[in-house]
PALUM-62358 format. One record per residue: residue number from 1; chain; x, y, z of N, C-alpha, C in turn. Coordinates in steps of 0.001 Angstrom, whole numbers, plus 500000, padded with zeros to 6 digits. Example, Ala and Ser with C-alpha at 12.3 -4.5 7.8 and 13.67 -1.06 7.14 Angstrom:
# residues 2
n|chain|neast|nnorth|nup|caeast|canorth|caup|ceast|cnorth|cup
1|A|513190|494310|507800|512300|495500|507800|513200|496700|507800
2|A|512850|497750|507080|513670|498940|507140|512900|500030|507870
# end
This chain:
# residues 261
n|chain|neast|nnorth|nup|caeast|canorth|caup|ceast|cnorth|cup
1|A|506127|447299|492598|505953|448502|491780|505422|449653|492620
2|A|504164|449401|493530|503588|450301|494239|504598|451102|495464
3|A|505750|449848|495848|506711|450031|496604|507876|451181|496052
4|A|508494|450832|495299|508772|451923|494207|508515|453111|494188
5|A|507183|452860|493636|506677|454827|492973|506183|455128|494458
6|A|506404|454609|495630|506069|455105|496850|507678|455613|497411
7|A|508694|455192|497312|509927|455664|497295|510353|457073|496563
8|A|510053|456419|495212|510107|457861|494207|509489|459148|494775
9|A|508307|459249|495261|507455|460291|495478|508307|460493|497443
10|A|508553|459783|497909|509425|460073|499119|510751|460957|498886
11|A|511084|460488|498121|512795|460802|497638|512540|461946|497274
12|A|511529|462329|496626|511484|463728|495238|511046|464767|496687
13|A|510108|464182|497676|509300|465386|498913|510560|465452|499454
14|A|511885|464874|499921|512699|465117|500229|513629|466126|499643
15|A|513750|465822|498469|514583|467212|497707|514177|468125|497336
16|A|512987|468659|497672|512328|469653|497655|512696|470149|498675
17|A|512837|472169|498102|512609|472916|498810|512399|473443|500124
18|A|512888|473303|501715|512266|473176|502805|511290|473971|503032
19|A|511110|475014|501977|509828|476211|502361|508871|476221|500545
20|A|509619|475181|500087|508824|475319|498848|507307|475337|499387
21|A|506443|475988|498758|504661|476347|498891|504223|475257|497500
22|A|503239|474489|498613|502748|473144|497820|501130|473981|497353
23|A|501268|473683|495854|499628|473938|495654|499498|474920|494334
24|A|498876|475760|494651|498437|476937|493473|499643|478232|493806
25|A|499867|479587|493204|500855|480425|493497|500017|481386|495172
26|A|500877|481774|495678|500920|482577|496276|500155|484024|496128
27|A|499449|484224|496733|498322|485926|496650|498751|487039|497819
28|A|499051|488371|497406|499182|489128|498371|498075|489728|497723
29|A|497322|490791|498558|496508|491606|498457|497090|493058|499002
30|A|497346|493884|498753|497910|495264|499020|497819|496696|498231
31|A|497518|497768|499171|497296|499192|498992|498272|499564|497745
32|A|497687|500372|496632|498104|500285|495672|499468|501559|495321
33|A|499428|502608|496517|500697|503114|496677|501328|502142|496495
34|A|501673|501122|497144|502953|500358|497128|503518|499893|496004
35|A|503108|499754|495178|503183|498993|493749|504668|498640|493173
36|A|505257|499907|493285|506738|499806|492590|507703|499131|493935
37|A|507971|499282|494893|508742|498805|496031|508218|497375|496380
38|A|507229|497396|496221|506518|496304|496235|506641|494799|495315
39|A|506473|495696|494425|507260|494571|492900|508332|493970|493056
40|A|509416|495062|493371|510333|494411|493734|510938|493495|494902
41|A|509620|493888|495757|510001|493145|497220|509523|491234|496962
42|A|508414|491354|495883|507972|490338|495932|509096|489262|494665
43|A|509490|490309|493650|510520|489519|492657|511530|488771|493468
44|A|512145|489421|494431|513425|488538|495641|512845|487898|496478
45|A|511714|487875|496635|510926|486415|497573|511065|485096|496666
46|A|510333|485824|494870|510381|484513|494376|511847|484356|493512
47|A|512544|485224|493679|514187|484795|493314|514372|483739|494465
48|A|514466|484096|495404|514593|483253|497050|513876|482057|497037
49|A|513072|481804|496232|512151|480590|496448|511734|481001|497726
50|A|511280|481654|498394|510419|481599|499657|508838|481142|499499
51|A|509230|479824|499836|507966|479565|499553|506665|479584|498557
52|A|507726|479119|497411|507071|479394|496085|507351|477617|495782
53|A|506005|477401|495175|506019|475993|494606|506733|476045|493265
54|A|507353|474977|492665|508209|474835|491741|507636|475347|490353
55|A|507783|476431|489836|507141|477096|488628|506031|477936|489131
56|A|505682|478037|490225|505139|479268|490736|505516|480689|491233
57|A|504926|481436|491475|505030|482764|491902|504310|483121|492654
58|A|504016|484166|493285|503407|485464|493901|502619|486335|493378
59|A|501548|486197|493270|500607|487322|492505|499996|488576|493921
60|A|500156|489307|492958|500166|490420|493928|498786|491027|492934
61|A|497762|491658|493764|496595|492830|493914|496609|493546|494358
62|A|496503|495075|493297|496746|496037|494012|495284|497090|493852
63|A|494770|497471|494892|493546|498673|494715|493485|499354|495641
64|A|493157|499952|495971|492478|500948|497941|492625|500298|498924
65|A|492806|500249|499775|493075|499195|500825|491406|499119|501239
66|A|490363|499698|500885|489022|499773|501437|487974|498936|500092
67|A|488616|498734|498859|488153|497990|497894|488633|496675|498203
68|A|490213|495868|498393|491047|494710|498561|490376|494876|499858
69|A|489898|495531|500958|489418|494816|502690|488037|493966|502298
70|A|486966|494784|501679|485522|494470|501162|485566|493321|500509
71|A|486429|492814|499342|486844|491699|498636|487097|490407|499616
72|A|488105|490838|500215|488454|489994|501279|487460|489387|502505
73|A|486650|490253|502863|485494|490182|503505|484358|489615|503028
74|A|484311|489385|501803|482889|488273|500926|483699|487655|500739
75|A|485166|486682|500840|485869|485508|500172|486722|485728|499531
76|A|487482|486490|498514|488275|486620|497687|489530|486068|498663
77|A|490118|485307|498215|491127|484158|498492|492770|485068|498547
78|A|492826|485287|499524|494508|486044|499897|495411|485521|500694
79|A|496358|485598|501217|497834|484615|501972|497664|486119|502625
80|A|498248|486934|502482|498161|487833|503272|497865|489245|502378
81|A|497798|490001|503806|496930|492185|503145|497709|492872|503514
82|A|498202|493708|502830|499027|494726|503229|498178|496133|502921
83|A|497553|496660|504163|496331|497649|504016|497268|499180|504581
84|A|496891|500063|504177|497389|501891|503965|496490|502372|505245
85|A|495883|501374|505364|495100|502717|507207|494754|500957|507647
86|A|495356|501046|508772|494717|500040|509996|493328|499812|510140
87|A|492716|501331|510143|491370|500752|510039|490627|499369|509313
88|A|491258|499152|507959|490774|498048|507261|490886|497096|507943
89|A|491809|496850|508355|492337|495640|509261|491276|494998|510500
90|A|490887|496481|510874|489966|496196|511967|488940|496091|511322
91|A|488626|496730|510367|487263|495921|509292|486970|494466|509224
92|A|488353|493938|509197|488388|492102|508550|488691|491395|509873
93|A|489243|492095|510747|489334|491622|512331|487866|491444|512984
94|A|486981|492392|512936|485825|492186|513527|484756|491508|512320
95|A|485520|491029|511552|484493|489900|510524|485008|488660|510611
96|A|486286|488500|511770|486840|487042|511554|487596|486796|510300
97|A|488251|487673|509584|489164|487469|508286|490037|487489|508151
98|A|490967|487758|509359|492500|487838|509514|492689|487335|510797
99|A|494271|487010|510863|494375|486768|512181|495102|487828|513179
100|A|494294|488322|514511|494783|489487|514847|496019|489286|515660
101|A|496570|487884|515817|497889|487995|516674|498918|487535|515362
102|A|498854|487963|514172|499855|488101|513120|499711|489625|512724
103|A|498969|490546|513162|499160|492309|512694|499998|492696|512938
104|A|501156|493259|511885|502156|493615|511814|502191|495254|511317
105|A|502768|496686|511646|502972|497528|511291|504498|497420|510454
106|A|504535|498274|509041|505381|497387|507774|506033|498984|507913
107|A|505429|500197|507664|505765|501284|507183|504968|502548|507537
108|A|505480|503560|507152|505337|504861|507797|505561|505675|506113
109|A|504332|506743|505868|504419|507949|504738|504341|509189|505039
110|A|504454|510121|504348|503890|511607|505021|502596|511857|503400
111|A|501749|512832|503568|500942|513862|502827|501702|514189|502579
112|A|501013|515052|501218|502079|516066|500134|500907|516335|499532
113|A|500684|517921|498857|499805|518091|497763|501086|518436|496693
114|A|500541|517734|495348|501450|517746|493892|500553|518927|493302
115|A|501783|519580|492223|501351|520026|491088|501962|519360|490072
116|A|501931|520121|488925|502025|519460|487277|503163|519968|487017
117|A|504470|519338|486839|505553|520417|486140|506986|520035|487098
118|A|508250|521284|486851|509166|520848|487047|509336|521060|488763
119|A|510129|520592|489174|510175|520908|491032|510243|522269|490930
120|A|509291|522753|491708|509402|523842|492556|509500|524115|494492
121|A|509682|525360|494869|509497|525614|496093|508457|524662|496963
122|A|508528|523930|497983|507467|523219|498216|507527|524454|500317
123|A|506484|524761|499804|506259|525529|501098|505062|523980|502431
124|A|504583|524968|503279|503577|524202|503746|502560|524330|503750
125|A|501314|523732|503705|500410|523980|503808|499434|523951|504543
126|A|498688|525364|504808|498184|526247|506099|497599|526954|505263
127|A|496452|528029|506003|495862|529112|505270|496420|530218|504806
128|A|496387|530579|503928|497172|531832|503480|498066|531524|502472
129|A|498399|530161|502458|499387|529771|501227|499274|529661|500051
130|A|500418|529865|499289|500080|529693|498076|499100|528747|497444
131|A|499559|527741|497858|498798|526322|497310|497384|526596|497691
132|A|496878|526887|499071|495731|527232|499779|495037|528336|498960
133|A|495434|528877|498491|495063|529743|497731|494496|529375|496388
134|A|494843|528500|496121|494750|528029|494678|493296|526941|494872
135|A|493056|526546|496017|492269|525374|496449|490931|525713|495687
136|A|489756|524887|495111|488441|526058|495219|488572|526464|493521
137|A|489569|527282|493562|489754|527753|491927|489946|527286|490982
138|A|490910|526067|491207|491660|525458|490738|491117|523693|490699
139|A|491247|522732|490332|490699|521208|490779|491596|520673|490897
140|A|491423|519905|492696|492112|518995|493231|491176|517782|493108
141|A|492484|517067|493082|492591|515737|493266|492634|514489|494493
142|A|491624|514013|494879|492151|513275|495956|491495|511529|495985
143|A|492174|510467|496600|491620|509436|496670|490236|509561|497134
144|A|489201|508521|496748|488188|508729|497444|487971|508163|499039
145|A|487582|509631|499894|487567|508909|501367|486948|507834|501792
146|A|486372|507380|500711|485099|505827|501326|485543|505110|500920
147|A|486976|504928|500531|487787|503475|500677|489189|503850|500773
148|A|489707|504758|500199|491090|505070|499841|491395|505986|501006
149|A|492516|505240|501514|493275|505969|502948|493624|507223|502359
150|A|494628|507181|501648|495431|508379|501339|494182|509854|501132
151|A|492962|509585|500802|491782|510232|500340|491305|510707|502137
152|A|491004|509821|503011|490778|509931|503955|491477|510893|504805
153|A|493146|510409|504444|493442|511274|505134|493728|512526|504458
154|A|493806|512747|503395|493627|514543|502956|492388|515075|503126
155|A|491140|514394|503511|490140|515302|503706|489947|515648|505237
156|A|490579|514726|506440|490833|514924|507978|491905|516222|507447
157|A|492968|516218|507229|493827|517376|506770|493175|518975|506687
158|A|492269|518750|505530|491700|519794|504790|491134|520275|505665
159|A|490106|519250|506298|489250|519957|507285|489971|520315|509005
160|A|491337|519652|509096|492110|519888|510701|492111|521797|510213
161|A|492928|522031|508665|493568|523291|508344|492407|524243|508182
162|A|491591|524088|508449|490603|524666|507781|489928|525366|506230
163|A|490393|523811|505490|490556|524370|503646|489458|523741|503221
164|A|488646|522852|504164|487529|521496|503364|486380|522135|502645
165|A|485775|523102|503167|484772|524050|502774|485234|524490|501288
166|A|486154|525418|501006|486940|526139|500176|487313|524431|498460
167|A|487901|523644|499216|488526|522628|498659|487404|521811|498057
168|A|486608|521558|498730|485860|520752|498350|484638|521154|497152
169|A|484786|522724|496642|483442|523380|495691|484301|522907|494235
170|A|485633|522298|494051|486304|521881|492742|487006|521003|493065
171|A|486731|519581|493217|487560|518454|493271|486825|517583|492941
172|A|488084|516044|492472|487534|514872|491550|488125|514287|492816
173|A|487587|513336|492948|487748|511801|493719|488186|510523|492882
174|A|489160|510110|492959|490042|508679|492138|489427|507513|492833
175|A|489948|506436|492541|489587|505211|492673|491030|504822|493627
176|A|491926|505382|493188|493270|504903|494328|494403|506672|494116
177|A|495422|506091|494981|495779|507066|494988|497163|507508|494065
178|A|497075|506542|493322|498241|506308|492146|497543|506884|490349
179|A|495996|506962|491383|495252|507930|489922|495284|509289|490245
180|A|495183|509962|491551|495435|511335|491565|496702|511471|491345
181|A|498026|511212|491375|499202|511299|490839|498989|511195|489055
182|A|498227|510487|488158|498160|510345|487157|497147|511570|486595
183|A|496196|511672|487522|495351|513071|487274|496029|514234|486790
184|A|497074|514438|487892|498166|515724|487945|498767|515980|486392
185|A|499642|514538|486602|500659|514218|485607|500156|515013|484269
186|A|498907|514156|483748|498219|514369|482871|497395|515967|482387
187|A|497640|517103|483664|496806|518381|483986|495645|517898|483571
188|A|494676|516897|484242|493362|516997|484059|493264|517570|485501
189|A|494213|517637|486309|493611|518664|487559|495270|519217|488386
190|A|494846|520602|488907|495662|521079|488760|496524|520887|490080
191|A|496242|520571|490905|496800|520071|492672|496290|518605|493135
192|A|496778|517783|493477|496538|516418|494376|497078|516072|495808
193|A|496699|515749|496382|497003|515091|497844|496986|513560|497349
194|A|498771|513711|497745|499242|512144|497848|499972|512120|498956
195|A|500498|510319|499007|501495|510661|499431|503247|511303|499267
196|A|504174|511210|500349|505232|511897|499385|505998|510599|498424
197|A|505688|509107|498859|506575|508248|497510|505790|508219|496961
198|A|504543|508658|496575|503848|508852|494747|504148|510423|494592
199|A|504428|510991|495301|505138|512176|494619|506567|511767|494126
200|A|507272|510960|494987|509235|510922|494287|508608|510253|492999
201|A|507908|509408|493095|507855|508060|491919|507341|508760|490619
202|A|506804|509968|490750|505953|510382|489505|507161|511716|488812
203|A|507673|511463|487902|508576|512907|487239|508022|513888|487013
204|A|506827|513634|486409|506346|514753|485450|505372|515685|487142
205|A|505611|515530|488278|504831|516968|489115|505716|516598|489983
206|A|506103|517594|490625|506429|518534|491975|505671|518651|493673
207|A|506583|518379|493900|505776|518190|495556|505488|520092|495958
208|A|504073|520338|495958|504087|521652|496183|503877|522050|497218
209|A|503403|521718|498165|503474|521659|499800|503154|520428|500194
210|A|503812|520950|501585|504097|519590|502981|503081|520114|503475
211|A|502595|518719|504011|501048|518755|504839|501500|518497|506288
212|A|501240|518911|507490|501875|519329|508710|500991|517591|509083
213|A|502092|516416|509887|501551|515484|510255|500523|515708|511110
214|A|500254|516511|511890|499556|516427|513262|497848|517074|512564
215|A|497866|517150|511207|496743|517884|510411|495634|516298|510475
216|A|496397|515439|510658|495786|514358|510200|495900|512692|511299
217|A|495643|511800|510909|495706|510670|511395|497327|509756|511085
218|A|497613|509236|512118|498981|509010|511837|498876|507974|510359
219|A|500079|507859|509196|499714|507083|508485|500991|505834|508534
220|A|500126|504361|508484|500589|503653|508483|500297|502218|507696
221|A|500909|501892|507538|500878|500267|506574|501251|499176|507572
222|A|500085|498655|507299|500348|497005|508306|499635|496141|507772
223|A|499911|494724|507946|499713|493568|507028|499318|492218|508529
224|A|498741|491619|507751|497915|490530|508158|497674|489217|507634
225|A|497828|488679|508039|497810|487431|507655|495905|486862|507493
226|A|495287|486589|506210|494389|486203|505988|493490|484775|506252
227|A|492836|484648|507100|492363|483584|507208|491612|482727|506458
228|A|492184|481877|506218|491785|480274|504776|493325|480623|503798
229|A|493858|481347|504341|494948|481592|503152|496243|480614|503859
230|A|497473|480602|503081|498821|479652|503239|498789|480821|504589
231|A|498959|480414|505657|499607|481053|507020|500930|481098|507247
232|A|501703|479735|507280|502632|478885|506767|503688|480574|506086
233|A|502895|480404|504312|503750|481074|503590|503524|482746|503947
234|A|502505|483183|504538|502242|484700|504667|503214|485422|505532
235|A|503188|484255|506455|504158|484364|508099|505729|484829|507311
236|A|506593|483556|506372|507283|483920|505811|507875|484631|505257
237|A|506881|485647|503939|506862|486689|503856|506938|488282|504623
238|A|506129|488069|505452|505960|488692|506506|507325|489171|507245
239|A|507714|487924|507499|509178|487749|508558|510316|488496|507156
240|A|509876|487960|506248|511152|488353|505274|510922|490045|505010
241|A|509911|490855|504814|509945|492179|504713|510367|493123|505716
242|A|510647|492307|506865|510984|492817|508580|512566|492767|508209
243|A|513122|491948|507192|514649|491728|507187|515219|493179|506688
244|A|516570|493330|507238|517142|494666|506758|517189|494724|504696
245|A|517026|493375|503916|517612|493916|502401|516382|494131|502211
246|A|514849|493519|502683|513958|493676|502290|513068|495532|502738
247|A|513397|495644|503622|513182|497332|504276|513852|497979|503747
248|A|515170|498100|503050|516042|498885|502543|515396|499160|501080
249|A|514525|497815|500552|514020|498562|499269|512642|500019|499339
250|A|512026|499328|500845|511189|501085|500893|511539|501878|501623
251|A|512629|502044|502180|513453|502964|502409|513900|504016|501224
252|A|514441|503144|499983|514859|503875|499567|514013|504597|498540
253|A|512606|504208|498762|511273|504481|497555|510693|505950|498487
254|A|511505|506159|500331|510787|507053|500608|510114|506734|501976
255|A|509914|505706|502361|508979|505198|503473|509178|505360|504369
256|A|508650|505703|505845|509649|505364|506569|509389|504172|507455
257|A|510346|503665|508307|510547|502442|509591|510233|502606|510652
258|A|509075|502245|511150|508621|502546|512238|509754|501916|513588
259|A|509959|502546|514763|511016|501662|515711|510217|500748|515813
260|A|508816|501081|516067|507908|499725|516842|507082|499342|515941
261|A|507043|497730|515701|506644|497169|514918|505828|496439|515035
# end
């Protein structure tokens, strides 16, 4: 009998899956821009069975990449991070929380400040501009810089252009940067610094100026593989978002592809 149900349980590990993920579902942890490209990147992993145990999935977390690093850094249990400024990375690198010969660069965004309403003229923004003009008078919106990249980098911006002084006597600080897009939306404030795919992704505002890259810190998304997490399945993932159908979905959300990866 013991011979048997020792066969059975052989036979069944055999017809399983070669990448099926044995255990509990799968955890990404990632910057909460990503959300919509993201969704979908992770729905064709678990269409793919990549490494999904039989009736499992992929749960995905999404907040600041400086709230999901801190989490990660007291224990919160992840497979892998997909963080909006490198810096985090080196946060959880010099705490022993990732592994630094799996850091991968995923993607490339630009700045944009939004308004509320239908597309208009999107000039740039510099002193003297329209938008610049409006700074101060008006309430902007931005992630907050003490965790939220996108926040970070519009206030390096503000202050490269010389607007931080001016900008900073009427502005709210969000929790991510998918709430200053909702700020806008909503006219509880009248300008935001996002990026430009939470500007395509949002209908209801207008990209009202381009923020000159060199105003700021280059921006980039890179992911890591978490230590105590499936390595195994992160690696997988990992390798699968590097594939051309899987890049083609944030491509077409806006992102861009870095050559070097």
């Amino acid at each position: 009998m013991r011979l048997a149900t020792a066969l059975v349980a052989a036979l069944l590990l055999l017809a399983a899956p070669a990448q099926a993920k044995i255990g509990d579902n799968g955890v990404i942890f990632a910057a909460a821009s990503l959300k919509a490209p993201l969704d979908r990147a992770v729905a064709m992993l678990v269409a793919e069975r990549r490494c999904i145990a039989p009736g499992g999935t992929i749960r995905v977390s999404y907040a600041s990449s400086g709230i999901l690093a801190r989490q990660i850094r007291f224990g919160a249990p992840a497979d892998l991070f997909i963080s909006a400024d490198p810096g985090w990375l080196d946060y959880l690198e010099r705490n022993g929380r990732i592994d630094p010969a799996a850091r991968r660069t995923l993607f490339g965004n630009r700045l944009v400040a939004i308004a509320h309403g239908a597309k208009g003229p999107a000039g740039r923004l510099e002193r003297g501009s329209a938008t610049a003009r409006r700074l101060g008078r008006e309430r902007l919106a931005i992630g907050d810089p003490g965790h939220v990249p996108a926040g970070r980098y519009a206030r390096a911006a503000l202050r490269s252009l010389g607007l931080w002084q001016r900008a900073r006597r009427n502005i709210v600080l969000a929790a991510n940067v998918r709430i200053v897009s909702a700020y806008v939306s909503r006219r509880e404030a009248a300008l935001g610094i996002v990026y430009e795919t939470d500007a395509l992704a949002e209908p209801r505002v207008h990209i009202a100026a381009r923020i000159p890259a060199s105003a700021h810190p280059p921006i980039r998304y890179e992911a890591a593989i978490v230590e105590g997490g499936d390595a195994d399945c992160a690696r997988n993932w990992l390798e699968a978002l590097h594939s051309p159908a899987y890049r083609r979905i944030f491509a077409d959300a806006g992102y861009g592809m870095p050559k070097n990866r």
